[in-house]
N, C-alpha and C positions, 0 to 999 in steps of 0.2 A: 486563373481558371477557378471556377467558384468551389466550392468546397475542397481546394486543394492546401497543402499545409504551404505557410512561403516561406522559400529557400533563400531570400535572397539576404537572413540576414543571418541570426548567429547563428544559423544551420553551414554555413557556411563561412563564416568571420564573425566581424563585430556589429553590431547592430548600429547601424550611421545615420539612420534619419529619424528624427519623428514623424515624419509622412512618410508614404513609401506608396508609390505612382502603381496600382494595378491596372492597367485600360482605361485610365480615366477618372479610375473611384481610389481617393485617397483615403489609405487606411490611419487613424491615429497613433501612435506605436505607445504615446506614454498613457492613452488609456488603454492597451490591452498590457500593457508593465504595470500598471495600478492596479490591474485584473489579477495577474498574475503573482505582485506581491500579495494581495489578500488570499491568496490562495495559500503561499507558503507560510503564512503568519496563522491562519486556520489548523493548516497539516500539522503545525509544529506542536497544537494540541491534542493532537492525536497519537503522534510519537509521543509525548511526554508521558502519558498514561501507559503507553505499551512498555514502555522503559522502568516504571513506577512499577509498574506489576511483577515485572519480569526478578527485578531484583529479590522483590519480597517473597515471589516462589523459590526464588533462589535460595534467600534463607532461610527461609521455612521445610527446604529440602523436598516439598511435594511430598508427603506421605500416604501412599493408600490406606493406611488401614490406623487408626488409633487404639493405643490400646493404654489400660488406665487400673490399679488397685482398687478400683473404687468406682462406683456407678457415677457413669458420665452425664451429665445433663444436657439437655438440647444447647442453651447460650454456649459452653464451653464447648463441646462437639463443633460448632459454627466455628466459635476462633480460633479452635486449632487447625482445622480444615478452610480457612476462610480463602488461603493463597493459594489450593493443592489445583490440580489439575481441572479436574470433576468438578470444581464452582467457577474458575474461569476461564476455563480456554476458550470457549465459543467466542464469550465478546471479545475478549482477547485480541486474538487469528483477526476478526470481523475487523477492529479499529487498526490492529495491524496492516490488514490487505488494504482497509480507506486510505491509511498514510500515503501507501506505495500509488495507489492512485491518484491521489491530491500532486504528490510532487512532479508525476508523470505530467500530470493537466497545467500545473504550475510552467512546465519548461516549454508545456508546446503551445499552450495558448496565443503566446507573442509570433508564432508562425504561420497564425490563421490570416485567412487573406477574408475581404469583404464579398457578401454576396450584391451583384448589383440589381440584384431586384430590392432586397430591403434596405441597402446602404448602411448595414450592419455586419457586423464580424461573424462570418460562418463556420460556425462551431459544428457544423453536425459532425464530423471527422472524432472532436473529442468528446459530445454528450451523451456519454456511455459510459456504463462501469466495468465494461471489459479489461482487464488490465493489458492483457496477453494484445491486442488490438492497440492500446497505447504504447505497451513498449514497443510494438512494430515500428510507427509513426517518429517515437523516440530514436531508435536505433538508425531511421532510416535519414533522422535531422543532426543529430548528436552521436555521429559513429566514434567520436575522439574520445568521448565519455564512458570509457570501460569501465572504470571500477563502477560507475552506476548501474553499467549492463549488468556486469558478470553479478553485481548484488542483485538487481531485482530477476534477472533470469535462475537464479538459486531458489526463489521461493516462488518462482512460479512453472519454470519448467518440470517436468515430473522427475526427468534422469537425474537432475542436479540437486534435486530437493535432499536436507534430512530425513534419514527412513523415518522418525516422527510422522512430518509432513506425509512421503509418499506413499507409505500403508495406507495412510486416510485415504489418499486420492484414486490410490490403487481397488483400493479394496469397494471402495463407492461407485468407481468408473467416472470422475469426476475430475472438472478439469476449473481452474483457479480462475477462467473469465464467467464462470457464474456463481463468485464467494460471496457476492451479492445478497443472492438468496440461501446459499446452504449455512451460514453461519448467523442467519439473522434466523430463522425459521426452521422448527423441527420437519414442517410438514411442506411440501409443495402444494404450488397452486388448489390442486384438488383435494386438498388436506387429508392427503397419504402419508404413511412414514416409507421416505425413502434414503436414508442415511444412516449406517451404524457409523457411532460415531467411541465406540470403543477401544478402538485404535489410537484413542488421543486422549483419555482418562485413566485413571490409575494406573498410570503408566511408572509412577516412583521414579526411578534413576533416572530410567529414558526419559522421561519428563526433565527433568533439572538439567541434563546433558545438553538438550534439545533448546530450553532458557539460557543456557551460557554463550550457547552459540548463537545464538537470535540476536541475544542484546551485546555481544561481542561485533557480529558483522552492522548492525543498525549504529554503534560507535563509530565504525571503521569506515563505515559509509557518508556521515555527517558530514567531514572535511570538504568531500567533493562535490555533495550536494550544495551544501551553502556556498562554495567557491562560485558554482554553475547560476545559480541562483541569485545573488550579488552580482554576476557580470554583467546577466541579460536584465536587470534589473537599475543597474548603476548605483549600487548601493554598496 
């Protein structure tokens, strides 16, 4: 069925053919696995940056407020405050949420079936940056894959999230399948402000608490995504 995700392989076992017969129209499998590795070899620079950052607000403790015997200059004001919350959380969150969606794209790509009007692989299912719409599709192909769930459902559902996280989302009335645009852009379309985003700068403690648990579960999640990702890939 054209734009439907195909079940017929590690959505449900192992993936056995490089063709695989839909109605006539033979899909490729190791060009959408070539797809799909470029996709995980990309994500994986994206985690590495979120992981980089994470540590160095870590050590750096997030500080709101600096304070000095001596009149502080702008360059030193900058490096002490270079890791704190308030200079990176936006892109942060932003290369964060892309991760979660690259690997999402990465596991479901090889389950797309071909359209038979263009005799190409119909993606419209995942050409989106909806996450919350990806992990559906995820969870509906790769139900075995808890710990991947239960991790990306923690930063994207609202009840599960750290209160970090869900003040922001709460407070904004915003929902993580348009981090798209709230994390890349002060202003919406109409270039309004519609975002405090005060609930997630100078936050101090809660900030660093918030970093240890980010880059703790993004640890603890690695095993199983690269396990996932080596099997449907044959690597």
């Amino acid at each position: 069925m054209p734009g439907a995700l195909n079940t017929h392989g590690q959505a449900r076992g192992i993936l056995r053919f490089e063709l695989i017969n839909t109605g006539g129209i033979e899909i490729n499998l190791k060009d959408l696995k070539e797809k799909s590795y470029k996709i995980f070899l990309f994500s994986d620079h994206y985690k590495q940056m979120v992981m980089n950052t994470l540590e160095m607000a870590i050590k750096e403790k997030n500080p709101s407020v600096i304070t000095s015997d001596t009149f502080i200059i702008e360059k030193e004001f900058n490096e002490k405050t270079k890791y704190c919350d308030y200079s990176i959380i936006y892109p942060l969150l932003y290369l964060f949420y892309h991760w979660i969606e690259l690997i999402l794209k990465g596991f479901l790509i090889v389950l797309v079936e071909e359209d038979p009007e263009t005799k190409k692989p119909d993606t419209k299912k995942i050409a989106h940056h909806n996450i919350i719409k990806l992990l559906k599709e995820f969870k509906e192909n790769y139900s075995n894959e808890k710990d991947i769930i239960d991790f990306v459902e923690k930063y994207t559902t609202k009840n599960n999230m750290p209160s970090f996280l869900k003040d922001f989302f709460d407070k904004n009335e915003l929902s993580v399948k348009n981090y798209y645009n709230f994390f890349r852009y002060p202003l919406d379309n109409n270039f309004e402000i519609t975002c405090d985003y005060s609930t997630i700068t100078h936050t101090d403690k809660k900030g660093v608490i918030f970093f240890r648990e980010l880059l703790k579960d993004i640890n603890e999640c690695l095993k199983p995504i690269v396990k996932l990702g080596r099997k449907i890939n044959d690597k």
